[in-house]
TORFIDO-308001 format. One record per residue (C-alpha): residue number from 0; residue in three letters; z, x, y. Coordinates in nm, 3 decimals, padded with zeros to 5 digits. Last residue first. Layout:
# residues N
<papa seq="NUM" type="ALA" w="Z" u="X" v="Y"/>
...
***
This chain:
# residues 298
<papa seq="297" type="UNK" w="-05.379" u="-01.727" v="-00.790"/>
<papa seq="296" type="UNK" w="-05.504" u="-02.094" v="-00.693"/>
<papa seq="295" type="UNK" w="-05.862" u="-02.133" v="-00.611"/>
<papa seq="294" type="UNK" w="-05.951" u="-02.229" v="-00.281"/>
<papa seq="293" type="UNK" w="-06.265" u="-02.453" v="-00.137"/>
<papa seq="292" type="UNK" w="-06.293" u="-02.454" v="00.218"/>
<papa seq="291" type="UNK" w="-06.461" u="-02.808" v="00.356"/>
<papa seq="290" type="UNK" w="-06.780" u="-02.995" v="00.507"/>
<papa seq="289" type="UNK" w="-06.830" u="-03.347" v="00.527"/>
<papa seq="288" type="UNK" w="-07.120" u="-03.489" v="00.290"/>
<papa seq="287" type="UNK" w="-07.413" u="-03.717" v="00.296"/>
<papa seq="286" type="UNK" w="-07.622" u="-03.649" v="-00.020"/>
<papa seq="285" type="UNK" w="-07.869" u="-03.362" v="-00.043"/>
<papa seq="284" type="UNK" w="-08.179" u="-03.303" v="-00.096"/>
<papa seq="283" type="UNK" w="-08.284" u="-02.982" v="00.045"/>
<papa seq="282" type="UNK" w="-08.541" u="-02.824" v="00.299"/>
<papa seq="281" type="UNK" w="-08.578" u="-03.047" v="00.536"/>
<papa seq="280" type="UNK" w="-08.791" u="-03.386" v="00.550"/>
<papa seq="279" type="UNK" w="-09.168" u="-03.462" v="00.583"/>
<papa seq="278" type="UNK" w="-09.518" u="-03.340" v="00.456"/>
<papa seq="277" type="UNK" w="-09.770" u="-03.528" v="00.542"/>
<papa seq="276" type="UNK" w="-09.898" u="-03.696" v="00.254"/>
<papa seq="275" type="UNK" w="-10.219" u="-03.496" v="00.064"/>
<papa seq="274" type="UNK" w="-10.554" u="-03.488" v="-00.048"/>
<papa seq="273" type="UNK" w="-10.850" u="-03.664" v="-00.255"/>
<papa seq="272" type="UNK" w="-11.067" u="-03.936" v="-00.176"/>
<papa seq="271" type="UNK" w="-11.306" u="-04.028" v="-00.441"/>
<papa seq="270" type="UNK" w="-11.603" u="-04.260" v="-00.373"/>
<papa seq="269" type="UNK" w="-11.629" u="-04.501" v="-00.636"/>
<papa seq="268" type="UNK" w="-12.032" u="-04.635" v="-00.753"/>
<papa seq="267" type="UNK" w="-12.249" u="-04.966" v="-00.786"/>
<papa seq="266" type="UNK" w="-12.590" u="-04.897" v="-00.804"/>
<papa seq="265" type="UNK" w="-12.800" u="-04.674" v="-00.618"/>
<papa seq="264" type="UNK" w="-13.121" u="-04.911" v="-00.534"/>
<papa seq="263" type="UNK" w="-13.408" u="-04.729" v="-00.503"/>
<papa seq="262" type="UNK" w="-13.500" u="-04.666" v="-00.156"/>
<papa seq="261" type="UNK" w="-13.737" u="-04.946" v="00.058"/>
<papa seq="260" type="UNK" w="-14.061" u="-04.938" v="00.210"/>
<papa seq="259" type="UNK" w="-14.120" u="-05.220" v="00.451"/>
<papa seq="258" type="UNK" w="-14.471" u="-05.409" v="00.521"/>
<papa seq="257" type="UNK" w="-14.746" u="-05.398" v="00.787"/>
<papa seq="256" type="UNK" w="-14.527" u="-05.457" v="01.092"/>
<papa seq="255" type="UNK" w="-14.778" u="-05.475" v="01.375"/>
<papa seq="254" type="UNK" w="-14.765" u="-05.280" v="01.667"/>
<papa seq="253" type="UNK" w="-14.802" u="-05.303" v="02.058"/>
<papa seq="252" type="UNK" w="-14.678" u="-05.011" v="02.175"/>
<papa seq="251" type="UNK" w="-14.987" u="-04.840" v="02.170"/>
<papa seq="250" type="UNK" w="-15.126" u="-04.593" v="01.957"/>
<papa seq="249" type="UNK" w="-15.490" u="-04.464" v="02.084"/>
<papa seq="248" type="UNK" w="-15.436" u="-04.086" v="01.944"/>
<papa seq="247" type="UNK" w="-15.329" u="-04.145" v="01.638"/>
<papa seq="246" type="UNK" w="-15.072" u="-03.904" v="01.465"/>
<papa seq="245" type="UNK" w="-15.165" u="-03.703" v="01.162"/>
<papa seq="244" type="UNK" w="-14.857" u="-03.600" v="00.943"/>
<papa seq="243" type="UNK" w="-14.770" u="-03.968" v="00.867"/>
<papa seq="242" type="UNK" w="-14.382" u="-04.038" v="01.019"/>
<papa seq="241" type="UNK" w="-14.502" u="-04.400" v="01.086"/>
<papa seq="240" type="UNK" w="-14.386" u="-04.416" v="01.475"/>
<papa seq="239" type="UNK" w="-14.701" u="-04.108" v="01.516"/>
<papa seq="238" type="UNK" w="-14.926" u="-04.390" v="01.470"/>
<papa seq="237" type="UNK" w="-15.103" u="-04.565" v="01.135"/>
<papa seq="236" type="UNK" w="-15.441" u="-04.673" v="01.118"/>
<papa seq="235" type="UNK" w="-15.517" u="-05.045" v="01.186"/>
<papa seq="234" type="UNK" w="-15.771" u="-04.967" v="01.429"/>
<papa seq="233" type="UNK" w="-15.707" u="-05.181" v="01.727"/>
<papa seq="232" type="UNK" w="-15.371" u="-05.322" v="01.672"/>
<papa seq="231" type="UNK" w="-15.216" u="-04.962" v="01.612"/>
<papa seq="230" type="UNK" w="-14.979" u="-04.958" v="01.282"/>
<papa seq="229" type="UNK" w="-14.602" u="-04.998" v="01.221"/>
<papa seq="228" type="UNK" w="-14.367" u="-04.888" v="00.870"/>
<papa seq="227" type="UNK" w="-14.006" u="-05.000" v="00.821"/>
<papa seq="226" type="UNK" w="-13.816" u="-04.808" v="00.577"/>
<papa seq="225" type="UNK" w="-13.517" u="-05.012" v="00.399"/>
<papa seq="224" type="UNK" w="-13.175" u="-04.867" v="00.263"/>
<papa seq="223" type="UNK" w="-13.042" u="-04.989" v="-00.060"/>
<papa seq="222" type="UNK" w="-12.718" u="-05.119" v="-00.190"/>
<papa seq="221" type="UNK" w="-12.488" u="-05.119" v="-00.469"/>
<papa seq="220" type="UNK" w="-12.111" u="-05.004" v="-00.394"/>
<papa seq="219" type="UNK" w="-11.918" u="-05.282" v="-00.494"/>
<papa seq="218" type="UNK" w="-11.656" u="-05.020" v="-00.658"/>
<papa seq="217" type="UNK" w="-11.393" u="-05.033" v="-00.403"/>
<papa seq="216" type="UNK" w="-11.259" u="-04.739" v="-00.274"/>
<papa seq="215" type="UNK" w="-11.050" u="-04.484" v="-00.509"/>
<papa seq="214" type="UNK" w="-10.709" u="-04.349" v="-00.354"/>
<papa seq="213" type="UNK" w="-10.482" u="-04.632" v="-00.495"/>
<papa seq="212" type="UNK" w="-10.089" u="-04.532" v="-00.491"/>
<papa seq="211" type="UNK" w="-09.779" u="-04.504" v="-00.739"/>
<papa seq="210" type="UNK" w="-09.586" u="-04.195" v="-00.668"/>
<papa seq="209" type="UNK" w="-09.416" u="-04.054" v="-00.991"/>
<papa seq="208" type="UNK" w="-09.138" u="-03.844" v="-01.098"/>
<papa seq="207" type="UNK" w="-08.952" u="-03.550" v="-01.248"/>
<papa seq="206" type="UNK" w="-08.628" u="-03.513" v="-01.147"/>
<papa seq="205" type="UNK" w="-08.574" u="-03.280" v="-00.871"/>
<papa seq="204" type="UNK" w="-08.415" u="-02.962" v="-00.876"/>
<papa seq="203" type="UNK" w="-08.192" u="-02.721" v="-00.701"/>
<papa seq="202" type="UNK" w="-08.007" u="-02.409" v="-00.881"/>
<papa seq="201" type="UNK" w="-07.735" u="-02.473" v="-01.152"/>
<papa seq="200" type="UNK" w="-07.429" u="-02.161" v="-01.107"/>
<papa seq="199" type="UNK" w="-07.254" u="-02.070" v="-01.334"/>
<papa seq="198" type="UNK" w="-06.889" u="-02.096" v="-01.391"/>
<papa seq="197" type="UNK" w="-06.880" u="-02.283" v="-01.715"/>
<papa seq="196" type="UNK" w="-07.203" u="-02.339" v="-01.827"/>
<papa seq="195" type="UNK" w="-07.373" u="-02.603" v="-01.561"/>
<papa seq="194" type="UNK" w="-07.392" u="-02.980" v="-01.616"/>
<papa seq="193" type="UNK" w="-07.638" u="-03.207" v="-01.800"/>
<papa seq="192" type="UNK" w="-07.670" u="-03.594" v="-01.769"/>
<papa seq="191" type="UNK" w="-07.796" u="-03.748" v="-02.064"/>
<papa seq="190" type="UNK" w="-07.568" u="-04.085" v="-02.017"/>
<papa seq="189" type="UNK" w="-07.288" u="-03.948" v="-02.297"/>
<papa seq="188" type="UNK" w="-07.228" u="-03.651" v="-02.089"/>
<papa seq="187" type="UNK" w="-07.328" u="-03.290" v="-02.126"/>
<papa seq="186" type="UNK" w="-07.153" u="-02.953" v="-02.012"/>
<papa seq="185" type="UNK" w="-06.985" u="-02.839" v="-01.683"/>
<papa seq="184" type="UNK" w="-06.859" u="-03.082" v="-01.440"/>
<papa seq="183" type="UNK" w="-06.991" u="-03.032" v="-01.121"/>
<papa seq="182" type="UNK" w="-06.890" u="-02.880" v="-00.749"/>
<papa seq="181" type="UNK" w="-07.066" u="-02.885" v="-00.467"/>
<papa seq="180" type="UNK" w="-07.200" u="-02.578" v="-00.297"/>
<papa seq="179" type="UNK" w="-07.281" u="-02.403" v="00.088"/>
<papa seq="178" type="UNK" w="-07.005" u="-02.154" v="-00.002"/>
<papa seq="177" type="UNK" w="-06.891" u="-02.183" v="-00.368"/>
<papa seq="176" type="UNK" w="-06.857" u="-01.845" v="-00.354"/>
<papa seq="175" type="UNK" w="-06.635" u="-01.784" v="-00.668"/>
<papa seq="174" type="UNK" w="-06.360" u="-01.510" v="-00.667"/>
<papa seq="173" type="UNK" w="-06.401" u="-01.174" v="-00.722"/>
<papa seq="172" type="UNK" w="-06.122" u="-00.946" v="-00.951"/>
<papa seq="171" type="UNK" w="-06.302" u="-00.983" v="-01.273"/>
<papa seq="170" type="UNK" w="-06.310" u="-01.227" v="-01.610"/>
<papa seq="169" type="UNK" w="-06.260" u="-01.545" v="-01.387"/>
<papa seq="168" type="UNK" w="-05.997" u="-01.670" v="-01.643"/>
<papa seq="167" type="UNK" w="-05.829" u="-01.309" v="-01.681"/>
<papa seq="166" type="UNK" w="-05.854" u="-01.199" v="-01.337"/>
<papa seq="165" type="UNK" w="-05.677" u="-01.560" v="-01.263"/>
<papa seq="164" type="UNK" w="-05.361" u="-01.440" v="-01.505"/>
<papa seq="163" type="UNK" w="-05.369" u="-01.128" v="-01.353"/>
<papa seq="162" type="UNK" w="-05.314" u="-01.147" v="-01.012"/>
<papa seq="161" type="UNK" w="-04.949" u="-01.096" v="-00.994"/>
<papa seq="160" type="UNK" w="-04.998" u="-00.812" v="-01.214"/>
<papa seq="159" type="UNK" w="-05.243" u="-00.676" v="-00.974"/>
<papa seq="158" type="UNK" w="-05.605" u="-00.618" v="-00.887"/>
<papa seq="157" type="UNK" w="-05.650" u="-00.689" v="-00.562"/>
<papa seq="156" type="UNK" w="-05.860" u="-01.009" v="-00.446"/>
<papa seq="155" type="UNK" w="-06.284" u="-00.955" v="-00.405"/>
<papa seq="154" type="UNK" w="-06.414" u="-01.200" v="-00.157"/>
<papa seq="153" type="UNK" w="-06.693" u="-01.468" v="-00.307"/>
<papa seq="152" type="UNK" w="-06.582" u="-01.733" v="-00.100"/>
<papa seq="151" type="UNK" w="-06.339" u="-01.920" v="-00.286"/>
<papa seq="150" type="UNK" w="-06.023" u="-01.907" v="-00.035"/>
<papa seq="149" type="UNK" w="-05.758" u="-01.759" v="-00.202"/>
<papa seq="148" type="UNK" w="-05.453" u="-01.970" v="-00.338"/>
<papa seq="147" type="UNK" w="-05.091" u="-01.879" v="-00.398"/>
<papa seq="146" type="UNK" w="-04.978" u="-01.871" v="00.021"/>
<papa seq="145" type="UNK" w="-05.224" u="-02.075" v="00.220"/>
<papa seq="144" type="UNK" w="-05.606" u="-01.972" v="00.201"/>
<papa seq="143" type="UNK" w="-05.692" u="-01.906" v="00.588"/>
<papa seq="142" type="UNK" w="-06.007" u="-02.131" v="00.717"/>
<papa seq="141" type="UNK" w="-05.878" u="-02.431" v="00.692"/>
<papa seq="140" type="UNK" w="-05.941" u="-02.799" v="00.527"/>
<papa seq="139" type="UNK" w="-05.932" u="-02.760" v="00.209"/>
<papa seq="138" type="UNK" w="-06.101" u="-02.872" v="-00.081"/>
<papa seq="137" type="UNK" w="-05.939" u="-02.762" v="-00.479"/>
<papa seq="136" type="UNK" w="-05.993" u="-02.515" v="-00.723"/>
<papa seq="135" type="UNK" w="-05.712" u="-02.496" v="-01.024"/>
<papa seq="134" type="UNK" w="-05.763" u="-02.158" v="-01.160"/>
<papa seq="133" type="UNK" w="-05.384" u="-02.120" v="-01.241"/>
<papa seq="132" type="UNK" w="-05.171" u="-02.424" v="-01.257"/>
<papa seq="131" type="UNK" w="-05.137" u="-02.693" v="-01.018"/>
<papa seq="130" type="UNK" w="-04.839" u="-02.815" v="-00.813"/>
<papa seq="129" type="UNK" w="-04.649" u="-02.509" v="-00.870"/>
<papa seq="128" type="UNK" w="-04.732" u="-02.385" v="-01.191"/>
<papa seq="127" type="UNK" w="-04.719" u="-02.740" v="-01.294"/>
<papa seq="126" type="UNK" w="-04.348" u="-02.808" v="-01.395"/>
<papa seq="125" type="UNK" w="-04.283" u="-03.193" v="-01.474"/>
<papa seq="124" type="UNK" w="-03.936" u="-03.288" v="-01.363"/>
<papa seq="123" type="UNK" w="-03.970" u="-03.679" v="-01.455"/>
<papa seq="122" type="UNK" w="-03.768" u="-03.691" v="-01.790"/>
<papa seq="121" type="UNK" w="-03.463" u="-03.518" v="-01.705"/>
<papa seq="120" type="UNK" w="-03.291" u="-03.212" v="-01.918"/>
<papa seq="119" type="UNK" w="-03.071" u="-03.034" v="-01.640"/>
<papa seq="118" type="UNK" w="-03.068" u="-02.617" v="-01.656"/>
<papa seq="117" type="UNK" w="-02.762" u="-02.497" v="-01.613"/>
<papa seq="116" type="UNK" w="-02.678" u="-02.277" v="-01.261"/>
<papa seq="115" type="UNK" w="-02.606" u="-01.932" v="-01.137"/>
<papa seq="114" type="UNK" w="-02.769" u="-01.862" v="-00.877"/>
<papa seq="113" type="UNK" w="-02.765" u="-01.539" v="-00.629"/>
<papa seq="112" type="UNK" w="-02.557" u="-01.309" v="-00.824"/>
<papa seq="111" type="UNK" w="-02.518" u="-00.968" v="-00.656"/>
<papa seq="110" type="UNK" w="-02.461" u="-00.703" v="-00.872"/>
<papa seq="109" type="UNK" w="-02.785" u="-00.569" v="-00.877"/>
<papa seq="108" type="UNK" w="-03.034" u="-00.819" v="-00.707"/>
<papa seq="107" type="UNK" w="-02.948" u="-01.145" v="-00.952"/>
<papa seq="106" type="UNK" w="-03.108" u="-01.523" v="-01.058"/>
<papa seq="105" type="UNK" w="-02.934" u="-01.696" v="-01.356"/>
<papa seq="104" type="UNK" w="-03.064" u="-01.986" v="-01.547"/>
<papa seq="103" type="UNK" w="-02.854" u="-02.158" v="-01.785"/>
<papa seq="102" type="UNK" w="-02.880" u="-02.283" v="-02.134"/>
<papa seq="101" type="UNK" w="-02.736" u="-02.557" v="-02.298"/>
<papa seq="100" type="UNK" w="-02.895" u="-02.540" v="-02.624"/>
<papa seq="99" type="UNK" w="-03.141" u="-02.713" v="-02.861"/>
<papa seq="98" type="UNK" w="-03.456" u="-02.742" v="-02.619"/>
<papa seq="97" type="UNK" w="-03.369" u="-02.394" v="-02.440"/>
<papa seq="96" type="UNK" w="-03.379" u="-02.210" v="-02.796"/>
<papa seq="95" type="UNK" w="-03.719" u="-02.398" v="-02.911"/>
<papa seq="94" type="UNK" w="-03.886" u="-02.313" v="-02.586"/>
<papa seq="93" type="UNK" w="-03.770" u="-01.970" v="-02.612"/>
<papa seq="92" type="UNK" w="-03.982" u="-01.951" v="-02.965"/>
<papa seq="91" type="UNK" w="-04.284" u="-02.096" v="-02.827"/>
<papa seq="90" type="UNK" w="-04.329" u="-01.871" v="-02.551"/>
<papa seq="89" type="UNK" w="-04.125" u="-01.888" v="-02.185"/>
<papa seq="88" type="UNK" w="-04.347" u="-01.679" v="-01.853"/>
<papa seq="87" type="UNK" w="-04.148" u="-01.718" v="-01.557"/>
<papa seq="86" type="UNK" w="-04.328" u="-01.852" v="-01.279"/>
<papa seq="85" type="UNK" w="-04.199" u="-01.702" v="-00.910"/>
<papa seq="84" type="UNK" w="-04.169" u="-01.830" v="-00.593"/>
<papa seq="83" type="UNK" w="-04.035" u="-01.733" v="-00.270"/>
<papa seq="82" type="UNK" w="-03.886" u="-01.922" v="00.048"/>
<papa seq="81" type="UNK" w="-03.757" u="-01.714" v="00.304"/>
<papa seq="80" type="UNK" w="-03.888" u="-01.953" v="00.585"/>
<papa seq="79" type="UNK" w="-04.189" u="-01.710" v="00.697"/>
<papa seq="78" type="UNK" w="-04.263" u="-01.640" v="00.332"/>
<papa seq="77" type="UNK" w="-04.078" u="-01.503" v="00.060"/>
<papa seq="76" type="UNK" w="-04.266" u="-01.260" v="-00.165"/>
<papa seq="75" type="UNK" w="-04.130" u="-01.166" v="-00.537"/>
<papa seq="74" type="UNK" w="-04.049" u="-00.867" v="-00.702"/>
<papa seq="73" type="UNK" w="-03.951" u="-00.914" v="-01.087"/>
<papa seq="72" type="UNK" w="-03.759" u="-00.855" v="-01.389"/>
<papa seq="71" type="UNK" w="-03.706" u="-01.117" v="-01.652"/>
<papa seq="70" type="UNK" w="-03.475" u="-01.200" v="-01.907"/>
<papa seq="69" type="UNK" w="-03.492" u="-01.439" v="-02.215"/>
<papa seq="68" type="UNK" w="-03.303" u="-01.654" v="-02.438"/>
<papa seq="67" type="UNK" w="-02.956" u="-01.394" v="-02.361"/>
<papa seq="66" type="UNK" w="-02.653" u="-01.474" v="-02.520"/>
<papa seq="65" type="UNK" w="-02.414" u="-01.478" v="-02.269"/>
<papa seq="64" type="UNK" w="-02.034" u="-01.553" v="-02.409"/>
<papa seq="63" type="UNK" w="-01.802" u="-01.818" v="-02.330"/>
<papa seq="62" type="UNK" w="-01.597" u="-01.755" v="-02.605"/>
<papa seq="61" type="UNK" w="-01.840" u="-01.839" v="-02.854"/>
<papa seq="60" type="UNK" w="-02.185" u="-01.848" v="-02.772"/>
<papa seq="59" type="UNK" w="-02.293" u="-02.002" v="-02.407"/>
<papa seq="58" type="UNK" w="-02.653" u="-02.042" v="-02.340"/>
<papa seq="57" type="UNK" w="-02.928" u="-01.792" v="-02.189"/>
<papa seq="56" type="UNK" w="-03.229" u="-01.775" v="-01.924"/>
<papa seq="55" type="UNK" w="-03.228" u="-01.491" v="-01.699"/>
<papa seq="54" type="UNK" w="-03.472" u="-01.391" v="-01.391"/>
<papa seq="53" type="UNK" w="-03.421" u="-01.029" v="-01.247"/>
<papa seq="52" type="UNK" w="-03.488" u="-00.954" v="-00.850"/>
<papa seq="51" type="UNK" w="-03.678" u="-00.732" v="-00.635"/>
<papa seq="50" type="UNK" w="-03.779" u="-00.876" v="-00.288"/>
<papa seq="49" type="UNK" w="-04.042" u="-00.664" v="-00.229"/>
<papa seq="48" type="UNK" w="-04.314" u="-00.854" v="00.009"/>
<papa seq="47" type="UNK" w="-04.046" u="-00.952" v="00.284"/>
<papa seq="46" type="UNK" w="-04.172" u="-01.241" v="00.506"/>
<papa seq="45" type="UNK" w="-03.881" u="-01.419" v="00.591"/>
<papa seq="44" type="UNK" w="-03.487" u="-01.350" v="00.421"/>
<papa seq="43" type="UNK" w="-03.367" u="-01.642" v="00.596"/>
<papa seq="42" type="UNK" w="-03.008" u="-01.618" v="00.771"/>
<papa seq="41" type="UNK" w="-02.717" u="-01.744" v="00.655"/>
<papa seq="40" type="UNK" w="-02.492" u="-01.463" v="00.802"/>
<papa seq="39" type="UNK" w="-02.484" u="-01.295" v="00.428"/>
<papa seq="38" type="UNK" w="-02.811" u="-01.274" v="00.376"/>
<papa seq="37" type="UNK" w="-03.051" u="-01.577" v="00.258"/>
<papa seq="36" type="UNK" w="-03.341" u="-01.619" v="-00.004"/>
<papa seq="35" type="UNK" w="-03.454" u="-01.967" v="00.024"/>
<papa seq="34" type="UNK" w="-03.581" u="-02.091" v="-00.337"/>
<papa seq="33" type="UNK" w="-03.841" u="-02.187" v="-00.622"/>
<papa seq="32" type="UNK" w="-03.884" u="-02.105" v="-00.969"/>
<papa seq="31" type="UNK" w="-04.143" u="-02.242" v="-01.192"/>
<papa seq="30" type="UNK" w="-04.097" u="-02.230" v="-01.566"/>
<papa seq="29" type="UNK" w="-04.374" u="-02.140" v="-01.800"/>
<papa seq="28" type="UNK" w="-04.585" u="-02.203" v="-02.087"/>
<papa seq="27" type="UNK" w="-04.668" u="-02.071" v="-02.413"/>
<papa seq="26" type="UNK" w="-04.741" u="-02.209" v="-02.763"/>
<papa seq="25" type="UNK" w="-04.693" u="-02.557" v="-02.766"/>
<papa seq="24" type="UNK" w="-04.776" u="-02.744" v="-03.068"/>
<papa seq="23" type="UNK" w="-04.423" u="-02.842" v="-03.130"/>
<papa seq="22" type="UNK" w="-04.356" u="-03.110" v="-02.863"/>
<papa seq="21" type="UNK" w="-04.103" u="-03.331" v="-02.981"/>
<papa seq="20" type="UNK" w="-03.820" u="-03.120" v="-02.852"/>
<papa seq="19" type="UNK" w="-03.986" u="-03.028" v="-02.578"/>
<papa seq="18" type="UNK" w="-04.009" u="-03.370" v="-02.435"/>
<papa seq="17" type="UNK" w="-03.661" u="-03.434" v="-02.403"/>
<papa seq="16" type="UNK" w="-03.641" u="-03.104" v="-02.251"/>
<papa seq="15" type="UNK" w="-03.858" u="-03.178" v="-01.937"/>
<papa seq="14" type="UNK" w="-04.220" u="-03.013" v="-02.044"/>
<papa seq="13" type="UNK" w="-04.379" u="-02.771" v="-01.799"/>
<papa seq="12" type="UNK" w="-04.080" u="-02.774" v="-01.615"/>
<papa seq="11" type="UNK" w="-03.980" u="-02.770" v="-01.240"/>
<papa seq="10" type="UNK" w="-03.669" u="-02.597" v="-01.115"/>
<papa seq="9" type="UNK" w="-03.552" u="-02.580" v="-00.752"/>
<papa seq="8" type="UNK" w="-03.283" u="-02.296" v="-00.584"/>
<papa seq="7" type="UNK" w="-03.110" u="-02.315" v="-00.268"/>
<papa seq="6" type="UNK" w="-02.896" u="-02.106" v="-00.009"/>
<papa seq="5" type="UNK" w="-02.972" u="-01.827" v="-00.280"/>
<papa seq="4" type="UNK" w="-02.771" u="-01.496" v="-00.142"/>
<papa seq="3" type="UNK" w="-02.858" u="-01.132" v="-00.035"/>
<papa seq="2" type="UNK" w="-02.576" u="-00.864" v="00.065"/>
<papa seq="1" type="UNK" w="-02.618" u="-00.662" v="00.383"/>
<papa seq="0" type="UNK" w="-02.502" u="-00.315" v="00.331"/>
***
């Protein structure tokens, strides 16, 4: 039977231990755990989705003996490299244990110990789930979710235990489809600006505004409009050119202008124009942008 070994193992804390001991409003964090899982010819352990193993912190007693901080049973995933990674859970109470002791992490299958190995106190290993914990969202450029994140498309992810913690913050098993969406910081700022709740969505808008323009013409309206009226030479009576109802039979062309009647006068007066711009643009407003994947991390 083919025995499995740790070619490597990585720590990164929440808190290095320095810190811990100062900190004493933490109530529960985590340690990441990262490493190559290798059989006995050196090979990688790749892509195996079961890897059972059992996580123990604990510190030396008298005599060299283990007493146990905490221990922790679990199947992890390694990828194509045979690298897995785990977060083990550590509460308030741990935290105080590892802080004032020299404890030691040990990683086993069975028998088989795969790491054995004290945990170093230094200032600049910060542990972030990681990189980022939980929930994090972040743009990315693909179209498959690398391992620990799922793209945020509105898919539904299994229900699990290694699920669980982003279940909890999303309050189901379907992630956000921020498809098509920019992201904004929910609640108000100092300037009067107004996000969305937390994890709702904020339709389209535009502030209200105005368009300045004139539609009225100008005012200097007064006028009339004159009537000119004609008669015959020979008998003074008007022709048909007069618009009377009885028309003279010897009209000529040659007239003489008797006099003008004229309108009364309409006084000065707006015309109002009413109506509309041509319509222009697309169907949003929108900043430039370049387009990316959002994923959340597990």
């Amino acid at each position: 039977m083919k025995k499995f070994y740790l070619f490597s193992l990585f720590l990164l804390w929440l808190f290095s231990i320095l810190n811990v001991k100062a900190q004493t409003n933490v109530t529960s964090s985590g340690m990441s755990i990262q490493g190559i899982a290798r059989d006995e010819s050196n090979a990688a352990i790749a892509n195996v989705d079961q890897l059972g193993l059992v996580f123990t912190i604990y510190y030396l007693g008298s005599g060299n003996s283990e007493n146990v901080i905490l221990t922790k049973t679990a199947n992890v995933k390694t990828d194509n490299f045979g690298v897995f990674s785990y977060v083990l859970d550590i509460d308030q109470s741990q935290y105080n244990l590892i802080s004032t002791q020299s404890a030691y992490l040990k990683v086993t299958q069975g028998s088989v110990v795969f790491s054995n190995e004290k945990l170093q106190a230094v200032p600049y290993a910060i542990f972030a789930q990681n990189g980022v914990p939980t929930g994090s969202i972040m743009p990315f450029v693909g179209t498959v979710a690398p391992k620990g994140w799922l793209l945020c498309n509105g898919s539904t992810f299994e229900d699990n235990a290694n699920n669980a913690a982003l279940k909890a913050l999303l309050g189901g098993t379907t992630t956000p489809n921020l498809q098509g969406m920019f992201l904004r910081g929910t609640g108000s700022a100092a300037a009067g600006k107004v996000g969305p709740a937390l994890k709702a969505v904020q339709q389209d808008d535009l502030a209200s505004h105005l368009h300045k323009i004139n539609i009225n013409t100008n005012s200097a309206g007064a006028h009339t409009h004159a009537i000119t009226r004609r008669s015959n030479p020979d008998d003074r009576a008007y022709d048909k050119n007069d618009g009377k109802r009885t028309e003279n039979s010897a009209a000529t062309t040659d007239r003489t202008v008797l006099g003008d009647f004229q309108t009364s006068e309409a006084g000065n007066h707006n015309h109002n124009v009413s109506g509309n711009t041509a319509e222009t643009g697309g169907s949003e407003t929108r900043p430039i942008n370049y387009g990316v994947n959002y994923i959340i991390k597990i």
